[in-house]
N, C-alpha and C positions, 0 to 999 in steps of 0.2 A: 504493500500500500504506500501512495506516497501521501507524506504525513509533511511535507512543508508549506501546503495552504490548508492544512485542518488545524483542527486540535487534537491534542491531544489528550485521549479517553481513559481516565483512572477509575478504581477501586480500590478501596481502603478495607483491608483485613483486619480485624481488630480496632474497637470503637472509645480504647480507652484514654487517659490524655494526651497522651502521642500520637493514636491512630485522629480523634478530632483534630487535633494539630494540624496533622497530613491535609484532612480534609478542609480546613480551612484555607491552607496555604495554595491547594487546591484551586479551590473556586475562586481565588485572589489572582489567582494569572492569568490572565488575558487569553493567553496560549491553551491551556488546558482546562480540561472539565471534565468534574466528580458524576461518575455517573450509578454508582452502590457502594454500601457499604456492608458488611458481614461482622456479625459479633453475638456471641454462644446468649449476651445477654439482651433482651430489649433496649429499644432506644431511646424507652422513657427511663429507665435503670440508669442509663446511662447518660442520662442529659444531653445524649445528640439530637431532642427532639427539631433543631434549628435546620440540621441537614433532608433536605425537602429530595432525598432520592431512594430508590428500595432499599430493604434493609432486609438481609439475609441470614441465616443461623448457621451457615457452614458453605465453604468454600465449594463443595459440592451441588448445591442449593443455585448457590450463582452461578457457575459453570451452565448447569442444566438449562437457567433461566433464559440463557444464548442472548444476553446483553451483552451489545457491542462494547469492548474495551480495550485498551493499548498494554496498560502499567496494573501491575496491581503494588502497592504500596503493606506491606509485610511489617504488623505491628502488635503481635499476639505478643504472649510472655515468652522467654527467652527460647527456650527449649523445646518451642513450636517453628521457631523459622527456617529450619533448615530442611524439613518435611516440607511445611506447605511453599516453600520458595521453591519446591521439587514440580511437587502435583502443579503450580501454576507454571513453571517453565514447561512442564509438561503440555501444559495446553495453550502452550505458542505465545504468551504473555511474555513480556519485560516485565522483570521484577525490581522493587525498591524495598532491601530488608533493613529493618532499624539494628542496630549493636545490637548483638552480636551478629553473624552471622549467623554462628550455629556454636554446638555448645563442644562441639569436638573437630579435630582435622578433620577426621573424615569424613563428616555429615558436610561440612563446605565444600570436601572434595567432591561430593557424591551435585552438588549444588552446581559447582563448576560444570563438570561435565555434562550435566542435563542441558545446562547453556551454550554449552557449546555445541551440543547434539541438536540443539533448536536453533540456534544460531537467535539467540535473544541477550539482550542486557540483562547483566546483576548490576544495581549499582548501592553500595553499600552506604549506611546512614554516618559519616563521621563529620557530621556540623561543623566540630570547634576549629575544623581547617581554614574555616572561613573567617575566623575571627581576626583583627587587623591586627593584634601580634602575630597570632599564628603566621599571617602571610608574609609579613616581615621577618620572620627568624627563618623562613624558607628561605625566602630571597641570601640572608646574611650566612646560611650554609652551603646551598646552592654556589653561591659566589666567591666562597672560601673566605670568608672575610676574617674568618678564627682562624682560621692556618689550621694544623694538628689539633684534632678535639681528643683533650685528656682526660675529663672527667663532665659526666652528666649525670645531675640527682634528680627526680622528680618525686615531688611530696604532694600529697593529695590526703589531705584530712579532714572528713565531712561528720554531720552529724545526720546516721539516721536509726530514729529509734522506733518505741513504739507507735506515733507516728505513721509510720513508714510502713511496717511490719505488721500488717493490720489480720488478726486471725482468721484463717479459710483465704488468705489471699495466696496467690503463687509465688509473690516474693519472698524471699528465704529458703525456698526449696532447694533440694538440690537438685530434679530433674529438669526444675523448667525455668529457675532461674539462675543456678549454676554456681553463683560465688560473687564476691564480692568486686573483684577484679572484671570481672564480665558485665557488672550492670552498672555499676558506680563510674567505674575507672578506666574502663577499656577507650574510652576518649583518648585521653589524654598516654596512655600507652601507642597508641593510634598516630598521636602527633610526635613523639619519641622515634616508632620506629619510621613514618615518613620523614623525619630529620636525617636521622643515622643508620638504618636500617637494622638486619637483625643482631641477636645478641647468643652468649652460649656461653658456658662454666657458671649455670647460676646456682643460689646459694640464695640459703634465706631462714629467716624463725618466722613464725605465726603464731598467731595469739587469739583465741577471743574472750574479751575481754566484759563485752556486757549484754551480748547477745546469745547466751544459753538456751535462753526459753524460745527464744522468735525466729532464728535461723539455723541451717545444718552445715555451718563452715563457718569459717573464721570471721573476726571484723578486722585484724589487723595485721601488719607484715612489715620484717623488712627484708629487703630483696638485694643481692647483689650480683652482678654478672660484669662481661665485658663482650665489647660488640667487636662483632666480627673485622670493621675495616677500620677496628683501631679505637685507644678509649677503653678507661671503664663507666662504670654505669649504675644507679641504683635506684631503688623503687621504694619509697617509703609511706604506707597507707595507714587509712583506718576509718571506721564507720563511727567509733565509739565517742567522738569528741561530743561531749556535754550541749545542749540545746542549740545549737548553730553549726552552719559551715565554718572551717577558720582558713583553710588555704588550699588548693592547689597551683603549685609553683612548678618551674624547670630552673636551674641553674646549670650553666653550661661553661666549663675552663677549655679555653683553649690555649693554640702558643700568643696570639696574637691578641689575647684579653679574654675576657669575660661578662656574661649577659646572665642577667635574671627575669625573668616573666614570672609575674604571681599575683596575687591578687586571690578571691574566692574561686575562679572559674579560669586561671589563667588568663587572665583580661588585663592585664596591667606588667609596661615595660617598667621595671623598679631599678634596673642597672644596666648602663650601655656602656660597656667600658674598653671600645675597640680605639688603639695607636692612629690617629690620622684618621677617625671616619664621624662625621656628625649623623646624631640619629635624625630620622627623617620624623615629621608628626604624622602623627597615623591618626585616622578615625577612629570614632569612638566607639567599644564593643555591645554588640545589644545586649539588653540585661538577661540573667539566668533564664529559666524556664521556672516559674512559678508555681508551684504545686500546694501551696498553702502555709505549711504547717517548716515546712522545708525549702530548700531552692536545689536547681541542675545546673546545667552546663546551658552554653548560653544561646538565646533563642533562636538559631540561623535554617532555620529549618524550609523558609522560604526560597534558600541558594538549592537549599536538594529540588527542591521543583523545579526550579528555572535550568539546572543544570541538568536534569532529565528530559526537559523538552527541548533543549539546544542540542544533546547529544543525540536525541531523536532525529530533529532536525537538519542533522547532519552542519553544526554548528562549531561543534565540539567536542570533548570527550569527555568519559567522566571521571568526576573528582577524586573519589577512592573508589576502585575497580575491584571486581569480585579476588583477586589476587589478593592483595592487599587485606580484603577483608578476612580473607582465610587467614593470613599472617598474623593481625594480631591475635586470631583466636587462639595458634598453633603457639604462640611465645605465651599466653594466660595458662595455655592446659601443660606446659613445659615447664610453668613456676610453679603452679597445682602440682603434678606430679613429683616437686621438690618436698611440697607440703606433707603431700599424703605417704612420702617415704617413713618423713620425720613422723606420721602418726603409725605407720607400721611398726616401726620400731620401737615402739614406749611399750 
């Protein structure tokens, strides 16, 4: 079909405040249009009474239903995207899965390959690319601006409690929403490895510290490895910080100086400390994603549409490609499988 004087035709799997996100950012582009949405719960349950398109109880349902669509948008809990990103590449759809991918290599692998058997798009959900530091520390690696990178930390310390971990929900599980690295954090592991790419010799303790009762994996870590083309590298989280977010940061040493980005959501250049190079001003980062009681990572969710229908379009590419998205999963189940040694062995 040629899709550069149409629109382009979505469906939204999953109606929770991610998958309404989707559909909002949706019906906001010019270019595209929301045409169903699919979610196990009603759409009064669920407050999308505002989206005026069918609303389906399983991806099956809308299949049968033989409404016209391009994309389907992939917003269930975690440990559902790598099956249904299956069955719809299956049925000739371009897909759009939010973090994670999938909750193991091989369930992306198995994602990959259906894509490519269909010759359709994955394009995976990793926002915080878009954010105007993020784009800039691209640019200042990219362009070697650090010379040799010797050391890179990334600290992410959020608060999510009960709150968060609401009983009978799927967050905390461990089939469907996998860990803490996977739904919290894998952002900004996401922006680490597009910086420097992969890593290996890792090493690490884990702890949970205040979530006994509400989850089945850890709240906290610290991680250490070193990356493959040089550098080492460390990862230091945690869920457990007291009634608020306090940080996610990157610090990065190289031979040629050093930069920090931090802030609550990595939104803020806090140190530009490069020999000979003025920082440029960057725009301002849109604020977190709002969930009430808590905050996320920061609102850019609007760039995944736009960049889905440009790479339709034959515009562009896309921004983090099913590759990539396997990657961070395959470096989260790599530091997990560090974790679960250490719990073998006690």
């Amino acid at each position: 079909m040629n899709v550069k004087n149409k629109k382009i035709k979505f469906v939204v799997v999953g109606a929770g405040h991610i998958g309404k996100r989707h559909g909002v950012m949706i019906q906001r582009n010019e270019e595209s249009e929301l045409m169903a949405m699919v979610d196990v719960f009603p759409k009064e349950k669920l407050n999308a009474e505002d989206f005026d398109v069918p609303f389906f109880t399983s991806i099956d349902d809308l299949l049968a239903a033989e409404i016209p669509f391009d994309v389907a948008c992939v917003c269930t809990p975690n440990g559902l995207h790598a099956a249904q990103s299956v069955q719809l590449l299956d049925a000739k759809k371009h897909v759009v899965c939010e973090k994670p991918m999938g909750l193991t290599k091989d369930n992306c692998e198995k994602v990959i390959f259906k894509s490519l058997q269909m010759s359709k798009h994955v394009f995976c959900v990793m926002q915080n690319r878009y954010s105007p530091p993020s784009e800039w520390i691209k640019s200042v690696i990219d362009d070697g601006l650090l010379g040799d990178i010797f050391m890179v930390q990334l600290n992410c310390y959020w608060n999510r409690d009960e709150r968060y971990y609401k009983k009978g929900s799927w967050k905390g599980t461990k089939d469907l929403d996998g860990g803490t690295l996977f739904t919290q954090f894998s952002h900004f592991i996401d922006i680490m490895y597009w910086l420097f790419g992969d890593i290996d010799n890792i090493k690490g303790r884990f702890a949970d510290f205040t979530h006994q009762d509400n989850t089945d994996f850890e709240d906290s870590g610290f991680v250490s490895f070193d990356f493959v083309n040089g550098g080492m590298g460390s990862i230091n989280y945690s869920t457990s910080v007291a009634n608020q977010n306090l940080e996610s940061s990157i610090t990065i040493i190289g031979k040629n100086g050093s930069i920090k980005i931090g802030g609550q959501y990595m939104n803020e250049v806090e140190v530009c400390n490069i020999a000979g190079y003025e920082m440029p001003k960057l725009a301002p980062t849109n604020p977190g994603n709002d969930y009430g009681a808590y905050k996320g990572s920061a609102a850019n969710h609007h760039y995944i549409i736009e960049n889905v229908v440009d790479t339709l379009k034959g515009r562009t590419t896309a921004t983090t490609n099913a590759l990539e998205g396997l990657k961070v999963v395959e470096i989260i189940e790599r530091i997990y499988k560090v974790r679960d040694e250490q719990v073998n062995l006690r």
